[in-house]
C-alpha positions in Angstrom: 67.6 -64.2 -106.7 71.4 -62.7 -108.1 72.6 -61.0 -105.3 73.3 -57.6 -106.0 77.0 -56.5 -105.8 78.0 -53.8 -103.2 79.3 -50.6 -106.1 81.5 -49.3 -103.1 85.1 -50.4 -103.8 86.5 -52.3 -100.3 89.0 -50.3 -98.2 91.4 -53.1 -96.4 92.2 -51.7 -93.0 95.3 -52.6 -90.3 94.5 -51.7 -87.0 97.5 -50.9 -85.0 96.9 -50.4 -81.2 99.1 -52.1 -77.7 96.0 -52.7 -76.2 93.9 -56.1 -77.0 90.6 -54.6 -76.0 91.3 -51.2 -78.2 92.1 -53.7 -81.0 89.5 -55.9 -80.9 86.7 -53.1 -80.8 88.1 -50.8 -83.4 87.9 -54.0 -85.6 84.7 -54.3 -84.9 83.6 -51.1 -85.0 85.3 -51.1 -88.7 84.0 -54.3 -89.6 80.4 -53.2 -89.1 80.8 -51.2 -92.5 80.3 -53.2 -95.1 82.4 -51.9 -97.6 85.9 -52.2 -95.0 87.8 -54.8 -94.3 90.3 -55.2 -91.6 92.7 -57.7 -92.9 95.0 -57.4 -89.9 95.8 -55.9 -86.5 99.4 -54.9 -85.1 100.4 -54.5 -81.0 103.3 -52.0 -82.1 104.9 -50.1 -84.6 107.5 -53.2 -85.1 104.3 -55.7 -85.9 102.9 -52.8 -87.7 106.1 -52.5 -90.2 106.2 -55.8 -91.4 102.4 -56.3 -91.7 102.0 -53.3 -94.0 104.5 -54.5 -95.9 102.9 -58.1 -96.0 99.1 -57.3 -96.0 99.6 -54.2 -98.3 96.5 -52.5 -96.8 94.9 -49.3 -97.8 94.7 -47.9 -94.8 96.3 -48.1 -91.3 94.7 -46.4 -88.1 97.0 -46.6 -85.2 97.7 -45.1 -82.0 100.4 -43.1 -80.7 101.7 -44.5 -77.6 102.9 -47.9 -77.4 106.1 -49.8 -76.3 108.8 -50.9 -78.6 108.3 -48.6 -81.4 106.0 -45.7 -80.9 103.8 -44.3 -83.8 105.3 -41.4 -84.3 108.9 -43.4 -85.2 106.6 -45.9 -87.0 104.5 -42.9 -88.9 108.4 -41.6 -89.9 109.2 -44.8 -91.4 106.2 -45.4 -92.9 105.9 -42.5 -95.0 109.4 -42.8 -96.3 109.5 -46.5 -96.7 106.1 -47.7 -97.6 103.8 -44.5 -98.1 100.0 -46.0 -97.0 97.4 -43.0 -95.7 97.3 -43.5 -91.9 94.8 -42.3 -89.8 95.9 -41.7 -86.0 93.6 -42.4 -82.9 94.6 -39.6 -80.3 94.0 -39.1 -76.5 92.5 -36.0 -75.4 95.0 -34.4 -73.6 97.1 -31.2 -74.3 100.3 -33.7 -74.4 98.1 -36.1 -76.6 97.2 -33.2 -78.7 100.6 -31.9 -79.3 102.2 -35.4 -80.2 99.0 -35.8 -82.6 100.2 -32.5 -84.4 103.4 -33.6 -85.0 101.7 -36.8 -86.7 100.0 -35.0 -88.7 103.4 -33.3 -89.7 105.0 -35.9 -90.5 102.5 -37.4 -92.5 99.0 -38.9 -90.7 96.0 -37.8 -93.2 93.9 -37.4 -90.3 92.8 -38.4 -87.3 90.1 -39.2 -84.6 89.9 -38.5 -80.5 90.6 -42.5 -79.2 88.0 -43.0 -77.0 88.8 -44.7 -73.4 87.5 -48.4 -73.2 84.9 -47.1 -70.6 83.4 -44.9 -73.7 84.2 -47.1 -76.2 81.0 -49.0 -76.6 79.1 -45.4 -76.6 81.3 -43.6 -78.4 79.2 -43.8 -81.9 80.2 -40.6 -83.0 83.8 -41.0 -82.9 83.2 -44.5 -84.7 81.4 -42.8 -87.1 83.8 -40.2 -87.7 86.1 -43.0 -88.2 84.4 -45.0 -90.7 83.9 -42.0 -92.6 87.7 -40.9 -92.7 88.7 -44.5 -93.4 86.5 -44.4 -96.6 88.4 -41.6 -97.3 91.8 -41.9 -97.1 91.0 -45.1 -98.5 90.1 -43.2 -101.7 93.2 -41.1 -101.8 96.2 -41.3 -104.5 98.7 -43.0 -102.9 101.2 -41.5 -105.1 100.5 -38.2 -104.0 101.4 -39.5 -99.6 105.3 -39.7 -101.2 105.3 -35.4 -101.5 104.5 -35.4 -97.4 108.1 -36.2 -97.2 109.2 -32.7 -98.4 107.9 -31.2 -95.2 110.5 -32.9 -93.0 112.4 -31.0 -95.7 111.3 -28.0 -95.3 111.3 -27.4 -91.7 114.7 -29.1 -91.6 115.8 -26.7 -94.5 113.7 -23.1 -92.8 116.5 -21.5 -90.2 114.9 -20.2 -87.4 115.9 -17.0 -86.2 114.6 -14.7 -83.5 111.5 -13.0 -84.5 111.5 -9.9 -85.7 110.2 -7.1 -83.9 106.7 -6.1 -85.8 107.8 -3.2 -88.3 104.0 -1.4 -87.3 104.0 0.1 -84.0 102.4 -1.7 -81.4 99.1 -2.1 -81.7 98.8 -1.1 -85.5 96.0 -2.9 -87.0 96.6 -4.4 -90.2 95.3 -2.9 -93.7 95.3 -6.1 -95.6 94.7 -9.8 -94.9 95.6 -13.4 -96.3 92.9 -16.3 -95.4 93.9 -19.1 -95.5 91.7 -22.6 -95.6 91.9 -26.0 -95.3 90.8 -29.4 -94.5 91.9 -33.2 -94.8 95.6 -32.8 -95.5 95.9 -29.4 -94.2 98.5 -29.5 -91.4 101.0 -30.6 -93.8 100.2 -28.2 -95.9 100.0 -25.4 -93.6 103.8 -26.4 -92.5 104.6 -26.1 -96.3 103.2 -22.6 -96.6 103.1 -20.8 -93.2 106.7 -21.1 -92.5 107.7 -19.8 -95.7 105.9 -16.4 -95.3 108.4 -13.5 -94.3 108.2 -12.4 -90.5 107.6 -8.8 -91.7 104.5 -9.6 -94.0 102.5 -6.6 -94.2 99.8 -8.3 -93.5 97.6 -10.5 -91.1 96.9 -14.2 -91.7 93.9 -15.9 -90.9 94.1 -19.4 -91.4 90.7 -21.6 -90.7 91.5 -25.9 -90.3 88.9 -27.8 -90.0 89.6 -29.6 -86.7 88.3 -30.2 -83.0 88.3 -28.2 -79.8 91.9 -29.0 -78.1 93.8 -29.2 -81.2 93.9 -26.1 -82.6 96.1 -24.5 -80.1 98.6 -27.4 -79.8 98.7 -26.7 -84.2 99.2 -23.2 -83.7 102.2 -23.5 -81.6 103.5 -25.8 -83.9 103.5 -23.6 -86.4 104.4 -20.5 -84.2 107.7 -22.6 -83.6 108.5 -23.0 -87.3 107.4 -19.9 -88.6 108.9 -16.5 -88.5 105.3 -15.0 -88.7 104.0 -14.7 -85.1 101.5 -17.6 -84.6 98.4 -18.1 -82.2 95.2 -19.4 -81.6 92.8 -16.8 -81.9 91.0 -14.9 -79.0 88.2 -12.9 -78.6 89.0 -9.0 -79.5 92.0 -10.3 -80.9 93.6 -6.8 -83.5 94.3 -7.9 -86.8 98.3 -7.1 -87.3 100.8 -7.3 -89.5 103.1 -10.4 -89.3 100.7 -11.9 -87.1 98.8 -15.3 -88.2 95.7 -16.7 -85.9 94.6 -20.0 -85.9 90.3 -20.2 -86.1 90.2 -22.1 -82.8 88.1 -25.4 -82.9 84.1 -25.3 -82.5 84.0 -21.7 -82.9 83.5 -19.5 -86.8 86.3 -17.2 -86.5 85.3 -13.3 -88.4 87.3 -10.2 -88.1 84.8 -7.0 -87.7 85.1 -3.5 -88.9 88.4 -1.6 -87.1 90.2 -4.9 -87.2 89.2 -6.8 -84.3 88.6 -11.0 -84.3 85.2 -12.3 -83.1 84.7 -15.5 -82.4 81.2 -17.2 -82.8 78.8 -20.4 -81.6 76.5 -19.5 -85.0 75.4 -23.1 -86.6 77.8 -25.5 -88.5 78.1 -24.7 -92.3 79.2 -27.6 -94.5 78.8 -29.9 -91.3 82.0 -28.2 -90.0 82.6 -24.9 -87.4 85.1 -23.4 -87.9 83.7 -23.2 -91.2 86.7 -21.2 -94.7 84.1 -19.5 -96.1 82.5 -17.7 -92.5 86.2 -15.9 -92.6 86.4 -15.3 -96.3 83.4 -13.4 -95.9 83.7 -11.3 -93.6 87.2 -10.4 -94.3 86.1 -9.8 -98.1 83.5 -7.2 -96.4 86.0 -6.1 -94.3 89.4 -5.3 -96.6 87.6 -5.6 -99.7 90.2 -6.2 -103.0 92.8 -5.9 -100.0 92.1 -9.9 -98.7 93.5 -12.8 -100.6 92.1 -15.7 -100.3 93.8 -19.4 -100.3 92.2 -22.7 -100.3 94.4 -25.9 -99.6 93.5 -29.5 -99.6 90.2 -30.6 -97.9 87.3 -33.3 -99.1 83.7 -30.8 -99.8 83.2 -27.3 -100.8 83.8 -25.4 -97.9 86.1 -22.1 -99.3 84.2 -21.7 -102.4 81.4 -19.2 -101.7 83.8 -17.5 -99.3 86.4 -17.7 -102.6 83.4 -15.6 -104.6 82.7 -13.0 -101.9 86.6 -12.2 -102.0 86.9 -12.3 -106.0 83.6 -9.9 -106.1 85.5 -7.5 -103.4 88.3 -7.1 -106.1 90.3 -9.8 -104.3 92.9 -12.5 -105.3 92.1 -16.3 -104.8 94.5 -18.8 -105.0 93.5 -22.5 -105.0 96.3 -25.3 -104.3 97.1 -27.6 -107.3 95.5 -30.8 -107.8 99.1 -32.2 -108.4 100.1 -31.5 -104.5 96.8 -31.8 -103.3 96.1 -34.8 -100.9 92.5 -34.3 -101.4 91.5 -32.3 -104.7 88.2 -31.4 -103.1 87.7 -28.0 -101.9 90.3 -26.4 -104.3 88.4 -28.1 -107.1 85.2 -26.7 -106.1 86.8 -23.1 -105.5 88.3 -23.7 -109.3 85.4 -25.3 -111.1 83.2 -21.7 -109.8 85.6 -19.7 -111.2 87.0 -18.3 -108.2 90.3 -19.1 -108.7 92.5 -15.9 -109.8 94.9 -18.9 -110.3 96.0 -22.3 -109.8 99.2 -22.8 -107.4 101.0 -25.8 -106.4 102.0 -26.2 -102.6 105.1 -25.6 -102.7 104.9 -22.4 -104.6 101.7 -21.2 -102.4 104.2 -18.5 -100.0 105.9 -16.9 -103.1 102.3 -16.5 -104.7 101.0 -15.2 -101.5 103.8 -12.4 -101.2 103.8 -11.7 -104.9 99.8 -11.0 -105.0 99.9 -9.0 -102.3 102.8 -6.7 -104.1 100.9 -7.0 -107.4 97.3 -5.6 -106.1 99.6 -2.8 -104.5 98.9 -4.2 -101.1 102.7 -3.5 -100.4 104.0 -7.2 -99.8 107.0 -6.6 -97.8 110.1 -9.0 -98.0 110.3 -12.4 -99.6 108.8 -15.4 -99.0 111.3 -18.0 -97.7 
């Protein structure tokens, strides 16, 4: 009997980890799938320069801490000498979070909790969250990892002032919103566009990532440290203001209820994921009506889109990021091909578009975005 060819194309996989054991069972773990093969493994980000360069894989998963060259200095020179997606295996602490953020700044697609090697042969959901996000970023245009580099730009390029002193009085609630959603690829793009707004927006931003519990508020001081915007994870009861952005915190649907206030809610998962774009781009299209405008960045699914039509039959403005700067054209594409897109923006563009929409529906943009 012909044996019948696997239609899956192969994703060819370098494990880069200082520990033996780590290496040895992420290998396996990876190996299991049938459509990935890991073609080589690296103790450190030294070994793990010159074996991208001679096993040209499609993927690279590697962790953060290990001696000679860590993987953060190895991420930086990968992504400006040899572009490859990388996903990074993180530890679960608030340092381990942070250092994960700024991987993901500087370029990482993604990443995945790193299990201890007491968990590690029970850990079959972060495997399988690993397998899946492999596939993945094994699919992905390499072409499009080079554009990560203009970040680094970016935030090298943004001065960073004092903030300003809100121009509402304290405790003004906001009249108009921007939300802004995202998945795979998102952190780098939400450094592209968050620090661009203007500190005196007048408006709040509500920006929904798709990420776990104990990430979300090492991202949002991230951003609050490049940003002239005032950025935080979101709280329960938390006012809606004016040049204030918060961050949907991980695990929870993040909605903003009549008289401006944040709730956060346990309601189930929708698309597989919580916090889930289109949870806040309904209720703040109920909420501010043609006042909201909606964003939608990189991200694999659909996630955004109904969310996108709740704000567009409101009287709202959606905005979905260009294929061309995407790093997954997935959730954008969906928002476009439903016809919820007011129009089509590319990353680097998305603050000016922001600041100019809210001028044009005479939702008094203030300032310019930077």
């Amino acid at each position: 009997m012909r044996a019948v060819s696997n239609p899956e194309r192969e994703t060819r996989v370098l494990v880069v980890d200082d520990s033996a054991f780590m290496r040895y069972v992420i290998s396996k773990e990876l190996s299991a799938d049938p459509t990935i093969k890991v073609v080589g493994m690296a103790r450190d980000g030294v070994d793990a320069m010159q074996k991208i360069e001679l096993l040209q894989p499609d993927v690279v998963t590697m962790d953060l801490e290990m001696p000679r060259m860590d993987g953060l200095t190895a991420l930086e020179r990968i992504m400006a000498e040899m572009p490859v997606p990388v996903i990074l295996l993180s530890s679960l602490t608030q340092e381990g979070a942070a250092v994960t953020i700024r991987g993901l700044e500087l370029g990482a697609v993604d990443f995945v909790p790193k299990p201890s090697a007491v968990e590690a042969s029970v850990a079959e959901e972060v495997w399988r969250q690993l397998i899946t996000k492999v596939k993945g970023a094994g699919a992905l245009d390499r072409r499009r990892l080079g554009a990560r580099l203009r970040v680094q730009a970016t935030l090298r390029r943004v001065e960073q002032p004092p903030k300003p002193q809100p121009v509402q009085r304290a405790g003004a609630r906001a009249e108009r919103v921007v939300v802004i959603g995202t998945s795979t690829g998102g952190p780098r793009a939400l450094f592209e566009v968050v620090p661009r707004l203007p500190g005196e927006l007048q408006a709040a931003v509500l920006l929904v990532q798709h990420m776990p519990p104990g990430f979300t508020r090492s991202l949002a001081a991230r951003l609050n440290d490049v940003s002239r915007l005032s950025v935080r994870e979101a709280a329960e009861g938390d006012l809606v203001q004016n040049g204030v952005a918060l961050l949907a915190p991980g695990d929870y649907h993040m909605v903003v209820r009549r008289g401006g206030r944040v709730a956060l809610e346990r309601t189930p998962p929708v698309h597989g994921v919580r916090p889930a774009v289109d949870i806040t781009m309904e209720a703040a299209a109920s909420v501010y009506g043609p006042a909201c405008v909606g964003v939608v960045l990189t991200g694999m699914g659909v996630d955004g889109t109904s969310g996108a039509l709740a704000i567009r039959r409101a009287g709202g403005v959606v905005m979905a990021e260009d294929e061309s700067t995407c790093v997954v054209y997935g959730m954008p594409r969906s928002v476009y091909e439903a016809g919820a897109a007011s129009r089509v923006v590319r990353l680097e563009a998305m603050a000016d578009a922001i600041v100019e929409a809210l001028a044009a529906n005479g939702m008094g943009g203030s300032g310019q975005a930077r």
